[in-house]
Residue, then its C-alpha position, 0 to 999 in steps of 0.5 A: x482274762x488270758x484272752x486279754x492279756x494275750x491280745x495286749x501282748x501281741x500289741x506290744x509285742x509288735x508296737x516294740x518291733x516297730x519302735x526299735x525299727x524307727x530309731x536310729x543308731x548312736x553311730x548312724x551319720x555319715x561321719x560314723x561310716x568313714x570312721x570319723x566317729x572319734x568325739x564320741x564316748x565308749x557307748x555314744x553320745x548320752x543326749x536327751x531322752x526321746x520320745x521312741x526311747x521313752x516309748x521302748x521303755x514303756x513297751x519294754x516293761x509292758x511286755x515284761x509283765x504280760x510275759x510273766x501274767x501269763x507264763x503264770x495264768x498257763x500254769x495251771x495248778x500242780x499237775x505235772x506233764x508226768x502225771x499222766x504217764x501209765x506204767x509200761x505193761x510187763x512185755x514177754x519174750x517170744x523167741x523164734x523157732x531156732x532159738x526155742x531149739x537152742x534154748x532146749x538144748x541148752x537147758x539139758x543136763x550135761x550128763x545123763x541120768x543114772x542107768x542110761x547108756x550114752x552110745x559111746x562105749x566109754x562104759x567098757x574102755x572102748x573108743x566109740x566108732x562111727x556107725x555106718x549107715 
């Protein structure tokens, strides 16, 4: 049935192209051209209709309603485009030898532990001074 549908849509859709190419223009005699254009009204002449006109109606409505048969036989149901989306797995976080480093030393306590000595003498009053080595 689509494949119907779509085949009766390519042929209008080209029979359309090639209608609208054979009509002329409301403007299109040579008058038109030197601005001579003046005893028409503001959309042009309004004549009797012709064939191609009929014609373009026609393939017009036709293409219309193929159009929307099958943006309607494409939809499928209720699936969504979505539905078919896993959840992202939860990623760790690897970090490199030099941030490992820095994250320890980060993660120490700013202050030693109760009866450690910390090597700079302020226990006793006195300035801590350099070792030589």
């Amino acid at each position: 049935m689509s494949i119907l549908i779509l085949i009766v849509h390519l042929l209008v859709s080209f029979a359309l192209i090639a209608i609208v190419l054979l009509q002329t223009g409301k403007g299109a005699d040579m008058g038109a051209v030197f601005g001579g254009a003046g005893n028409q009204t503001l959309f042009g002449n309004t004549g009797a209709t012709t064939f191609l006109g009929k014609a373009t109606t026609v393939a017009a409505i036709i293409f219309m309603l193929t159009s929307l048969s099958l943006a309607y036989i494409s939809r499928g149901g209720n699936d969504s485009v979505v539905s078919d989306v896993q959840p992202a797995a939860q990623q760790t976080q690897t970090l490199p030898a030099d941030a490992q480093q820095s994250q320890k030393a980060a993660d120490k306590p700013a202050s030693p532990p109760a009866g450690e000595k910390t090597g700079t003498g302020s226990e006793s009053g006195q300035q801590a001074t350099p070792q030589s080595q």
